[in-house]
SEDOZA-787313 format. One line per field, with one value per residue: x negated, y, z negated of N, C-alpha, C in turn; residue number from 1. Coordinates in steps of 0.1 Angstrom, whole numbers, plus 5000, padded with zeros to 4 digits. Atoms other than C-alpha are relative to their C-alpha. Last residue first. Example, Ala and Ser with C-alpha at 12.3 -4.5 7.8 and 13.67 -1.06 7.14 Angstrom:
SEDOZA-787313
n_east = (5009  4991) .
n_north = (4989  4988) .
n_up = (5000  5000) .
ca_east = (4863  4877) .
ca_north = (4989  4955) .
ca_up = (4929  4922) .
c_east = (5008  4991) .
c_north = (5011  5012) .
c_up = (4992  5000) .
n = (2  1) .
END
This chain:
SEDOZA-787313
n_east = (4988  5005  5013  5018  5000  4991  5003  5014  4997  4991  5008  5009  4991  5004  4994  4995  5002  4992  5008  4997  5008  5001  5005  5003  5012  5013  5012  5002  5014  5010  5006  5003  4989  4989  4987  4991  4990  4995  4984  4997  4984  4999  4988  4998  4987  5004  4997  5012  5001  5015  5006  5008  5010  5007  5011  5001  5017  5004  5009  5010  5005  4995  5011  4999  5012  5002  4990  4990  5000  4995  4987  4994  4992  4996  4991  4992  4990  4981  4988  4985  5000  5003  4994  4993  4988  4992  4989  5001  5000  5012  5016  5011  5014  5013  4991  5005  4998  5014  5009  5011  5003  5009  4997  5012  4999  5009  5002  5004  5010  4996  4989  4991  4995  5002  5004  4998  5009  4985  5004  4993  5003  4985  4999  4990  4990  4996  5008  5010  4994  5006  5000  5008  5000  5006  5003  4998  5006  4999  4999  4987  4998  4995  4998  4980  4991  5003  4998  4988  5001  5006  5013  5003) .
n_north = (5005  5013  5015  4996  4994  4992  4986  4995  4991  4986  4992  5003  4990  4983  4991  5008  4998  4996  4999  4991  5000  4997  4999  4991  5004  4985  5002  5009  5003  5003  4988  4991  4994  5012  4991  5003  4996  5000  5006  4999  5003  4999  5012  4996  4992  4987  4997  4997  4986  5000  4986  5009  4991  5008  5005  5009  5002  5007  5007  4999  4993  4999  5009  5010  5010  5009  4999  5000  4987  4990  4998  4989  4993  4992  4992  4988  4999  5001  5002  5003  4996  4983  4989  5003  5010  5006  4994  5000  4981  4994  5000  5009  4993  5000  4995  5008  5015  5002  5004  5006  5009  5010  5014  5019  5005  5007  5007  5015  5011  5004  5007  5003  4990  4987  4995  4991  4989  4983  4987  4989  4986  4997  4991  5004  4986  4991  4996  5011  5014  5004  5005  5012  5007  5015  5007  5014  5005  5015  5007  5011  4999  5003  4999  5003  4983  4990  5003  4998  4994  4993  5000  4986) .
n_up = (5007  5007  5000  4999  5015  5005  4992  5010  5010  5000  4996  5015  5009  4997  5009  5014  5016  5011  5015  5005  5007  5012  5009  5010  5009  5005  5011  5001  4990  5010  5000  4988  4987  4999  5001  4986  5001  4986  4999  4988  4998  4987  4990  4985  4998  5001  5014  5002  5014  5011  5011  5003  5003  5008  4999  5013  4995  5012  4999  5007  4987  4980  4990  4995  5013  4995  4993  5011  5006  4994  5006  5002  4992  5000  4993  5002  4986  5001  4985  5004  4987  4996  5005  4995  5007  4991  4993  4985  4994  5000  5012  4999  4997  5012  5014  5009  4996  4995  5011  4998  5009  4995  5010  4997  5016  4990  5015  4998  5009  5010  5003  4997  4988  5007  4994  4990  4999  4994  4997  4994  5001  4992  5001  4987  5004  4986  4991  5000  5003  4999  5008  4998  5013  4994  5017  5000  5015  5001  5016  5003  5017  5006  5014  5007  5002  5011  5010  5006  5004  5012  5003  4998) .
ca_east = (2077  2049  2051  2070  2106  2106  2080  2090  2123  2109  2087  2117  2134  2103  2104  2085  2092  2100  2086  2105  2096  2125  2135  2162  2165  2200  2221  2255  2254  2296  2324  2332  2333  2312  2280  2251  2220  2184  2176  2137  2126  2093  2092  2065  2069  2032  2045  2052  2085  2089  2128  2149  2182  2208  2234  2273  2281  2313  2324  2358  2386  2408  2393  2416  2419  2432  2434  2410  2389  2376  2368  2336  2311  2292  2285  2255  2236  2210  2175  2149  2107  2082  2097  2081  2052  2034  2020  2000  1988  1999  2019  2051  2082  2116  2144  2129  2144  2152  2188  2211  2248  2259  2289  2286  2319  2324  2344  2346  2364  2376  2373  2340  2310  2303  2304  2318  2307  2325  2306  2312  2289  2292  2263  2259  2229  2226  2204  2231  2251  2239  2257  2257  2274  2267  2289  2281  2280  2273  2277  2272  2249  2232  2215  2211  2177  2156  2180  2177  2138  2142  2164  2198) .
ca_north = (6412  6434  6455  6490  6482  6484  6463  6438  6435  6430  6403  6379  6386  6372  6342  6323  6340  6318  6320  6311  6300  6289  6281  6276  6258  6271  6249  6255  6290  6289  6305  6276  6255  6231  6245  6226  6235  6219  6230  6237  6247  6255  6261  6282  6282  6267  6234  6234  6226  6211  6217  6190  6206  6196  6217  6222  6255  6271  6304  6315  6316  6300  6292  6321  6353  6379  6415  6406  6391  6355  6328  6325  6298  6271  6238  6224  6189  6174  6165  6174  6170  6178  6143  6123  6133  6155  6178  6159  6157  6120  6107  6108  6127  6108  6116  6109  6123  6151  6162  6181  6192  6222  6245  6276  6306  6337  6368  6398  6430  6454  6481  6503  6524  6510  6471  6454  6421  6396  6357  6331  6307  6267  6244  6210  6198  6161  6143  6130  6163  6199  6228  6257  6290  6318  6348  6370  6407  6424  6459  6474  6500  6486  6504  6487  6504  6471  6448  6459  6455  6421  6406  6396) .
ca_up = (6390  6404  6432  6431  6427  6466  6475  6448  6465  6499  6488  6469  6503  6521  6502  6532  6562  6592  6624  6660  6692  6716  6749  6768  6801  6819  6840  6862  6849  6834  6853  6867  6836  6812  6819  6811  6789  6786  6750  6738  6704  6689  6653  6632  6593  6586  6580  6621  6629  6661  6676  6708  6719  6740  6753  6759  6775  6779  6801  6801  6827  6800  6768  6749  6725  6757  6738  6713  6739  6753  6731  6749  6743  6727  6720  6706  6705  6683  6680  6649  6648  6617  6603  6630  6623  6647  6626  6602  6568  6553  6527  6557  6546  6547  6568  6604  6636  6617  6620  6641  6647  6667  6669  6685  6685  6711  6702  6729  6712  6747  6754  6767  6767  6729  6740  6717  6702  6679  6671  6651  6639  6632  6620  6611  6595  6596  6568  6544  6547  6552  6560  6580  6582  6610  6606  6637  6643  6678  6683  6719  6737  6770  6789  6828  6844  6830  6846  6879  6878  6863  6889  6882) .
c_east = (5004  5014  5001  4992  4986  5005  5009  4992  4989  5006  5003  4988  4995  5014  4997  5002  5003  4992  5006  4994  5007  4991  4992  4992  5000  4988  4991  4992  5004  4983  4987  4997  4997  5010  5007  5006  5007  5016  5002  5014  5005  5013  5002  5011  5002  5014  4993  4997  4988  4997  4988  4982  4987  4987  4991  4981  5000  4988  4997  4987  4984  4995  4997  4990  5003  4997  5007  5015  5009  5001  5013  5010  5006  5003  5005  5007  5005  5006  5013  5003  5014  5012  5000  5014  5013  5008  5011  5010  5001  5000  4992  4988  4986  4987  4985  5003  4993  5001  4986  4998  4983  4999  4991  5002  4986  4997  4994  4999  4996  4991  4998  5010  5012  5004  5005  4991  5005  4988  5010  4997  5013  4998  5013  5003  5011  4998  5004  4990  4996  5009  4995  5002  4997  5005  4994  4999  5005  4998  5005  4997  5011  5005  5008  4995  5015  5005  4996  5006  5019  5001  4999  4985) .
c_north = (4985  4996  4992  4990  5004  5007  5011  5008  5006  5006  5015  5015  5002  5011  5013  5013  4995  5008  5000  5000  5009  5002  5006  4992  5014  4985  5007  4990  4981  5001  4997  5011  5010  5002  4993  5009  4995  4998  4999  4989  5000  4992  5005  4989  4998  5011  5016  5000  4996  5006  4991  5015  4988  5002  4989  4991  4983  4991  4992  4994  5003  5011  5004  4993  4985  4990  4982  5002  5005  5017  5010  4993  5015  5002  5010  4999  5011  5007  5001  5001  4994  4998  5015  5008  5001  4987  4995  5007  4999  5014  5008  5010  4994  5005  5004  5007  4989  4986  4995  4995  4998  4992  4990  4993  4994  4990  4988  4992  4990  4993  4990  4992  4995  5012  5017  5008  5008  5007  5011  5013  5005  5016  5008  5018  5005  5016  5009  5003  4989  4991  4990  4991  4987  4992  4986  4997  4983  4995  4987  4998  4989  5002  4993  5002  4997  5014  5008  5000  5009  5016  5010  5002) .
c_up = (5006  4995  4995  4995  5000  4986  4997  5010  4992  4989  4999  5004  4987  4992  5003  4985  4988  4986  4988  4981  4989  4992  4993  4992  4992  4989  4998  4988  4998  5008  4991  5001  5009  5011  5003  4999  5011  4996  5013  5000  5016  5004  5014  5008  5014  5002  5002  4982  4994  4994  4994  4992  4991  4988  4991  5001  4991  5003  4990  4999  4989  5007  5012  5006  5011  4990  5005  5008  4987  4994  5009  4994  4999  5014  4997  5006  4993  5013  4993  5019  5000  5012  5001  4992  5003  4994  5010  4999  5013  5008  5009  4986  4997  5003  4990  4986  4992  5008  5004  4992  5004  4992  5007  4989  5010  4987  5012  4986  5011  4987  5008  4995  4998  5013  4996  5004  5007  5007  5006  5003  5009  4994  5012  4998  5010  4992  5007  5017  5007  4993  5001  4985  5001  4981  5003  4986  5001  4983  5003  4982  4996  4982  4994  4987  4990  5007  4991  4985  5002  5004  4991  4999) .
n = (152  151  150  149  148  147  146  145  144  143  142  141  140  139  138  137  136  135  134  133  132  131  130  129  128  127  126  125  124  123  122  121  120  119  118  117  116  115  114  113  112  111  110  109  108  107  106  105  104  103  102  101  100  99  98  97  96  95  94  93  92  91  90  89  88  87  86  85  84  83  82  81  80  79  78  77  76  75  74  73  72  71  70  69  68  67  66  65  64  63  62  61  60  59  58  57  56  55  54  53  52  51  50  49  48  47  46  45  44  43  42  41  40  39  38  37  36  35  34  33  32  31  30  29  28  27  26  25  24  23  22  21  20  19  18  17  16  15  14  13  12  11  10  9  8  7  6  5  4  3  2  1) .
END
């Protein structure tokens, strides 16, 4: 769709997901679920991912760098549709199954790129995603002590 199509289309909807992740001898392995309706119209959508990764080095080199081999994870995802609440099924649904390769900066920042397939005919053949993303360190810790008024 071109862009200036795209920016006249509003979109109201509700999207909630439960992401849950776990960690075991290096891998982590993650699995979310997603529901979103659209607000003009019926029906629920649902939609799951399920990925595995880990670093491509466990243990953390002595010395100060960024390009160690532990700043830098591979793994694999698959997601999808589920279909609706009406419909809950695979069938006629788009599924994806990509790759992904993440540099995590000790400063919080991570760069992230996934060359994606599609598994079925209603799927984009292939999509490139990617990814920059920050992490706040003890930012909830922050936000409460902004809120009781500072110190604690």
């Amino acid at each position: 769709m071109p862009n200036a199509i795209a920016r006249q289309e509003v979109q109201h909807e509700i999207e909630t997901k439960l992401i849950l992740s776990s960690d075991f001898k290096g891998w982590n392995i993650s699995e979310n679920f997603i529901a979103e309706k659209s607000l003009a119209h019926a029906p629920w959508e649902f939609g799951y991912a399920w990925g595995v990764n880990r670093p491509i080095r466990l243990a953390a080199s002595p010395l100060d760098c960024n390009l160690c081999r532990e700043n830098w994870r591979a793994g694999v995802e698959i997601y999808g549709e589920t279909g609706t609440l009406d419909r809950f099924t695979l069938h006629g649904t788009s599924q994806y199954l990509a790759r992904i390769v993440s540099w995590e900066l000790p400063n919080g920042t991570t760069f992230r790129i996934s060359p994606t397939f599609g598994l079925t005919d209603q799927a984009y053949r292939f999509m490139l995603r990617v990814g920059v993303s920050y992490e706040y360190p003890a930012l909830g810790r922050r936000v409460k002590q902004f809120f009781q008024g500072g110190s604690q």
